[in-house]
C-alpha atoms as one frame of an Amber mdcrd trajectory, in Angstrom:
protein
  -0.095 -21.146 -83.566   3.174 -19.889 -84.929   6.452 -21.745 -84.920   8.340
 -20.473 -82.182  11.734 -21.520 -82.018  14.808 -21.305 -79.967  18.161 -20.783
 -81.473  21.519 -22.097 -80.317  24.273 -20.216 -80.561  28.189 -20.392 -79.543
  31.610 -19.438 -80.616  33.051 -22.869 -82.544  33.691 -25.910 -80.482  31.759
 -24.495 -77.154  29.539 -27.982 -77.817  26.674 -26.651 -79.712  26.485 -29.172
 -82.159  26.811 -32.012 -79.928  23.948 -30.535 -77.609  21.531 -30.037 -80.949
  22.972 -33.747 -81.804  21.943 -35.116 -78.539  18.519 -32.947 -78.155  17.699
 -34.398 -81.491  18.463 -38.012 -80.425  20.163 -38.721 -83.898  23.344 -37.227
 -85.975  21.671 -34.216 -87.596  24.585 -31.972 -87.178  28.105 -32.051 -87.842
  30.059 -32.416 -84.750  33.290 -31.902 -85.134  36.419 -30.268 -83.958  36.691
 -26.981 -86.085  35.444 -24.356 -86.588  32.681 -23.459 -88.920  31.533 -27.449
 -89.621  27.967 -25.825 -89.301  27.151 -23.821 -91.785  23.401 -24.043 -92.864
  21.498 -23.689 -89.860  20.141 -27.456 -88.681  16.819 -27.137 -87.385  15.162
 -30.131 -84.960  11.869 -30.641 -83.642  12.157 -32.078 -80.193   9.332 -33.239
 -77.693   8.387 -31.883 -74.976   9.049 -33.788 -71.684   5.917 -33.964 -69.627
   5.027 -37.104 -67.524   1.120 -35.521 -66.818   0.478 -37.530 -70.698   1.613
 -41.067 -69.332  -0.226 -40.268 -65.984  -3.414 -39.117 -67.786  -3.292 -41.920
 -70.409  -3.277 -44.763 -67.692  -6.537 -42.975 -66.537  -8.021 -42.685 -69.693
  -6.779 -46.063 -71.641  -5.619 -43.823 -74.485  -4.186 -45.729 -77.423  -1.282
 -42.782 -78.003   0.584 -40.465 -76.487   0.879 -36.943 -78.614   3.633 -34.268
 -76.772   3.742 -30.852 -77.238   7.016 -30.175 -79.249   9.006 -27.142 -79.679
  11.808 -26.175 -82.685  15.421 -25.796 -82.029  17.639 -24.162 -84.704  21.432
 -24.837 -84.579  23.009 -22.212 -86.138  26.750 -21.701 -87.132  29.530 -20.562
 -84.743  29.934 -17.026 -84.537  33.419 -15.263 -84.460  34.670 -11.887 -83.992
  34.015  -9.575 -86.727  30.812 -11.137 -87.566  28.206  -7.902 -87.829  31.135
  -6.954 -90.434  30.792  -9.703 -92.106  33.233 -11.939 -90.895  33.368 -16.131
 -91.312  29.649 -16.087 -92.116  28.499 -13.230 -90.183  25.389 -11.880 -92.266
  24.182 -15.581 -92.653  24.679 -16.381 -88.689  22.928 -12.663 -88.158  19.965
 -13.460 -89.992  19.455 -17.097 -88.893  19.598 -15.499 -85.145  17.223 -12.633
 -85.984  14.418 -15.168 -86.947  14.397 -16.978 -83.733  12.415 -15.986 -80.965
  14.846 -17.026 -77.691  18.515 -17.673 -77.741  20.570 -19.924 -76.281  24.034
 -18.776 -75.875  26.117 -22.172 -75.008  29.128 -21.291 -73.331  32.371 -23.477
 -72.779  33.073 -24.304 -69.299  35.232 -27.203 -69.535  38.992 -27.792 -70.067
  40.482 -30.079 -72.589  42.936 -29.519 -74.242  42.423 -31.990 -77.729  39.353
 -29.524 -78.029  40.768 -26.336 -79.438  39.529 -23.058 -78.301  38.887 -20.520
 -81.391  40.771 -17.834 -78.498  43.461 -20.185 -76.938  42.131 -20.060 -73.699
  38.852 -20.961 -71.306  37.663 -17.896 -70.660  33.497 -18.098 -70.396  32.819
 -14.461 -69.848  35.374 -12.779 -73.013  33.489 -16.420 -74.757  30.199 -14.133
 -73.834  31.442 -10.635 -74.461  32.667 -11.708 -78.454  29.045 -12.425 -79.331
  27.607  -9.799 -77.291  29.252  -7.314 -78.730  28.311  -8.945 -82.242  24.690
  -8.894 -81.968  24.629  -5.257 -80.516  26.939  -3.761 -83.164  24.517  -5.994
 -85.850  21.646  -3.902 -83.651  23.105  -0.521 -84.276  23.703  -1.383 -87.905
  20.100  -2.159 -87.726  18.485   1.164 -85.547  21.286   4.062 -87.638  19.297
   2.477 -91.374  16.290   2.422 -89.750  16.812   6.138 -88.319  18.393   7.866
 -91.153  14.983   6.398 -93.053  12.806   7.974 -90.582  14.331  10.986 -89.526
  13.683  11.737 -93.330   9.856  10.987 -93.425   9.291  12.222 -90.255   9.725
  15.694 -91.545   6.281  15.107 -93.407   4.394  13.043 -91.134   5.152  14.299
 -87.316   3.366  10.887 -85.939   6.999   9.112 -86.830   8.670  11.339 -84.084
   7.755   8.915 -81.267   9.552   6.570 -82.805  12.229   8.667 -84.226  12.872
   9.178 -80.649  12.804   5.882 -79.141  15.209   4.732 -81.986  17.498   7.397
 -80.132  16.840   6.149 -77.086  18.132   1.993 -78.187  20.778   3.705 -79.995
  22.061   5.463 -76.592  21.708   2.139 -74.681  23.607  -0.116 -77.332  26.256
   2.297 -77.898  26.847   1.507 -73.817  27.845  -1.978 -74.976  24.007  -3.345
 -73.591  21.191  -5.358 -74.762  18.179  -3.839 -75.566  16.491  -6.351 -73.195
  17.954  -4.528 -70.271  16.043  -1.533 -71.463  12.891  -0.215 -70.012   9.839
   0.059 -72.440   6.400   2.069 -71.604   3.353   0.125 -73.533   3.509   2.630
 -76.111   7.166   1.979 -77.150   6.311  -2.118 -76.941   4.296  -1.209 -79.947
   6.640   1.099 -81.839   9.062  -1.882 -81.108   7.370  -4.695 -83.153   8.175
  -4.217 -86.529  11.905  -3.758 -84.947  13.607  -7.381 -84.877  16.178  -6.158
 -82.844  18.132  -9.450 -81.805  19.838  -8.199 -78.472  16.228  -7.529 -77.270
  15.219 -11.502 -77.063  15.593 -13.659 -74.136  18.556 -15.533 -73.480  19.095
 -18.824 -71.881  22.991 -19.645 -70.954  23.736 -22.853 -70.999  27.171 -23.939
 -69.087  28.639 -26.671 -71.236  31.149 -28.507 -68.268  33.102 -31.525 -68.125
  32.242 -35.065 -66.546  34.349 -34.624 -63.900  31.954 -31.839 -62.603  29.057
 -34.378 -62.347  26.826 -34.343 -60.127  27.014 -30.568 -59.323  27.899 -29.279
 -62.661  29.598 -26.345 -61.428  32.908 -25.041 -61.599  34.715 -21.409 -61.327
  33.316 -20.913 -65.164  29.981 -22.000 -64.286  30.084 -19.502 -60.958  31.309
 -16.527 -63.379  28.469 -17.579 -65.757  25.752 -17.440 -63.122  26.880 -13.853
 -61.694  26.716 -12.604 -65.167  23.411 -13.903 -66.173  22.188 -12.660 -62.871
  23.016  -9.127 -63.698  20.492  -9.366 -67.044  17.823 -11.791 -65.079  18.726
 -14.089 -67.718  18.864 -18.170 -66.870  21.436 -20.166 -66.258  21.399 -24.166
 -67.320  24.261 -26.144 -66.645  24.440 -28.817 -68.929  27.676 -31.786 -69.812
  27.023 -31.927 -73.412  28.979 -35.006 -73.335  27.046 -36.817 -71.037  24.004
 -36.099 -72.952  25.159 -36.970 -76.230  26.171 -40.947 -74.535  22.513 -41.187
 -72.503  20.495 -40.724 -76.425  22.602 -43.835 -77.172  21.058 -45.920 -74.511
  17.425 -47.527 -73.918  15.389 -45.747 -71.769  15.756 -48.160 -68.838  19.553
 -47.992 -68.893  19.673 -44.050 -69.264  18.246 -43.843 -66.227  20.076 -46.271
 -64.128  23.226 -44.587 -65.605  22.106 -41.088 -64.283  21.054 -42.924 -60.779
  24.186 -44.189 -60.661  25.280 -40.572 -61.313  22.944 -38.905 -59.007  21.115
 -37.154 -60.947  17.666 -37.259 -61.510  16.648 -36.278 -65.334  18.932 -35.369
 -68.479  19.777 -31.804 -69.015  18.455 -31.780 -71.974  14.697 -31.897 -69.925
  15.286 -29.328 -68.494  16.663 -27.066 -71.458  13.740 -28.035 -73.051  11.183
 -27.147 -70.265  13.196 -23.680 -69.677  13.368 -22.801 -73.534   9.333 -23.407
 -73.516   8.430 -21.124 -70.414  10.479 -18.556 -71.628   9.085 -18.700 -75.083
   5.413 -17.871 -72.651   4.236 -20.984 -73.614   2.011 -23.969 -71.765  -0.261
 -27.114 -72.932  -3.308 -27.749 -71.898  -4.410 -31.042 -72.444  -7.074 -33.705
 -74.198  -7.455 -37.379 -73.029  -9.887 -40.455 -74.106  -9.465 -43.322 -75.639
  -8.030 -42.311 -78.937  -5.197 -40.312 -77.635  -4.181 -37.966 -74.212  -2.435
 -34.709 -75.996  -0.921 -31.804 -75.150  -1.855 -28.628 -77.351   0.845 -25.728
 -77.161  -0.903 -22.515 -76.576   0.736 -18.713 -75.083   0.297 -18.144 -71.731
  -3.278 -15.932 -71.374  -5.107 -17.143 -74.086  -8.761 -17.673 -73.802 -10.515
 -20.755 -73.959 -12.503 -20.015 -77.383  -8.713 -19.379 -79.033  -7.452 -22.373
 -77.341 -10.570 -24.366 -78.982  -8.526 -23.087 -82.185  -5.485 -25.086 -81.829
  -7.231 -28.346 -81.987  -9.118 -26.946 -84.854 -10.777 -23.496 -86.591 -14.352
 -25.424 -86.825 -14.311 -25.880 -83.119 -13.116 -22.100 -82.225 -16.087 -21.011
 -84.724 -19.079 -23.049 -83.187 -17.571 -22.716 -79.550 -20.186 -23.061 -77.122
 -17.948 -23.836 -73.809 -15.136 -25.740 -72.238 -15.629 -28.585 -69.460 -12.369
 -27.866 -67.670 -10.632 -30.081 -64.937  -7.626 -29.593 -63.360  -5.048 -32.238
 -63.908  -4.333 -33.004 -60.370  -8.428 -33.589 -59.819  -8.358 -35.415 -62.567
  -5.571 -37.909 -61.502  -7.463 -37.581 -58.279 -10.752 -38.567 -59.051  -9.282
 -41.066 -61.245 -11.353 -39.457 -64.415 -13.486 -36.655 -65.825 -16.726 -38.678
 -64.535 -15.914 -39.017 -61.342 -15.010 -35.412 -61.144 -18.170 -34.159 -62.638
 -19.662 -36.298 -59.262 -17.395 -33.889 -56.745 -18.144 -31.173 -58.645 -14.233
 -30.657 -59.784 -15.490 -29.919 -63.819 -16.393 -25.999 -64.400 -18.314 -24.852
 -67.088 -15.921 -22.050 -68.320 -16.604 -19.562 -70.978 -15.370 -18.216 -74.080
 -13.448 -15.440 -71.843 -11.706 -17.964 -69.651  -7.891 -17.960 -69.138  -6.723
 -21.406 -69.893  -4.046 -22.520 -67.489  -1.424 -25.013 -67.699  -1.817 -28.286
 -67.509  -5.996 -27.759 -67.512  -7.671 -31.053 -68.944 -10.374 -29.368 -71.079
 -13.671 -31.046 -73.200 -14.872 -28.230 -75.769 -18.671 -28.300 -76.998 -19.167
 -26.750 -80.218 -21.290 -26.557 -82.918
């Protein structure tokens, strides 16, 4: 399947780079305390968390342990002016426009050997700036791509549909909002996809706060953040960069007796991950033997002879069917052969939705 990726984006010094730093586990960006130290866009690879794998592989006696994994691009801090070119606006535009979710980190922490590009803590203007950026890069975008068709549309009336929903996201942007928050019949999701309008992908906010706001991670900022988000159904993950960056520094073991003696249960970064996943509509199913339990990142509704695919093409072509188990009958019954006994393995079809987490044999020619 295609590379789906999430990119994170930020004014300077919200914390972005040490999040990408920390989701990475290693120093691939340049943290560091002004603005514009990221300038090429750093792209990681990161894991998946997903404890069914360990769970499965104890069942199984696999040898290894393959995740699924999902791309994060760290792209530079944005400032105002940017859809104008300003600091490295076009650059920043385009590295945004070929993501597929965004995650907008916002500063919700005081300190004050951490300059703020605006003087001041104020998460929601923080929000507004690049807002305002990406829909005024949007309107660039729909007025070229208007003017264009208005022009052949006078020749070929089947462009008027979309002559007229181009009017329609103009109206909507030029009210300062997203074209996520827009309505689309079926027909216009169509028109829409050779449109790469950035204001129309998801976003994920993530609330960058202090250590002193451990355990709860929230604050005034945070509460301001959340009542926001709200108001676009967008998510809200609170996150102390900070905290995140010092637990990929430590074994495992420690880690997590440092976030016990925190109370907390899991990193942020876990979660971030998870969240950024789902709302890219994706899920694993998963393989187990001896060789190796793996998850296998498919989009939410595919069918099973497509999911065959993303193990391999020869085994999509010569499907014949899938032996599916679900993953809690097959901690349950301790194994596929035991679940064959109860009768817990179905013979699915080609035509069969795969669902998360299903633990799936394929036969094939």
């Amino acid at each position: 399947m295609s590379k789906l990726s999430c990119g994170i984006v930020g004014l300077p010094n919200v914390g972005k780079s040490t999040l990408f730093n920390a989701l990475l586990k290693k120093k691939q960006a340049g943290a560091s305390n002004y603005p514009f130290c990221t300038i090429d866009p750093n792209v990681g690879i990161v894991d998946v968390p997903d404890n069914r794998l360990e769970i499965l592989s104890k069942i199984t006696k696999s040898r290894k342990i393959i995740p699924a994994v999902m791309t994060f691009v760290d792209i530079a801090g944005l400032v105002k002016g940017a859809s104008q070119g300003e600091g490295l606006g076009n650059k920043f535009l385009a590295n945004i426009r070929e993501t597929d979710v965004i995650i907008h980190v916002v500063r919700c922490f005081e300190n004050d050997e951490v300059i703020h590009v605006e003087g001041k803590i104020d998460p929601l203007s923080d929000i507004e700036v690049i807002n305002l950026e990406l829909i005024l890069a949007d309107m660039q975008m729909a007025e070229n791509s208007l003017q264009k068709l208005e022009r052949q549309a006078k020749g070929n009336k089947e462009l008027i549909p979309t002559v007229n929903l181009l009017k329609k996201i103009l109206v909507h942007l030029n009210e300062n909002k997203p074209v996520r928050s827009l309505d689309f019949t079926k027909e216009e999701q169509e028109l829409l996809k050779p449109y790469h309008f950035i204001t129309a992908k998801e976003v994920i906010y993530v609330t960058n706060v202090s250590e002193a706001d451990l355990p709860s991670m929230d604050n005034q900022y945070v509460q301001q953040v959340k009542k926001f988000a709200a108001n676009e159904n967008s998510q809200v993950i609170p996150i102390c960069a900070k905290l995140e960056e010092e637990l990929v520094l430590l074994e495992e073991q420690e880690a997590q007796e440092y976030l016990e003696s925190l109370e907390l249960n899991e990193p942020g970064l876990n979660r971030l991950i998870r969240v950024g996943f789902e709302t890219l509509g994706l899920i694993t199913f998963l393989t187990t033997g001896e060789q190796e339990t793996r998850a296998w990142t498919i989009r939410k509704g595919t069918l099973a002879q497509e999911a065959a695919g993303a193990i391999h093409t020869d085994i999509q072509k010569g499907f014949i069917r899938a032996e599916v188990v679900t993953f809690d009958d097959m901690v349950e019954c301790q194994g596929r052969v035991k679940a064959k006994e109860q009768g817990k393995a179905r013979m699915e079809g080609k035509d069969y939705i795969v669902q998360d987490g299903d633990v799936i044999l394929f036969f094939h020619n």
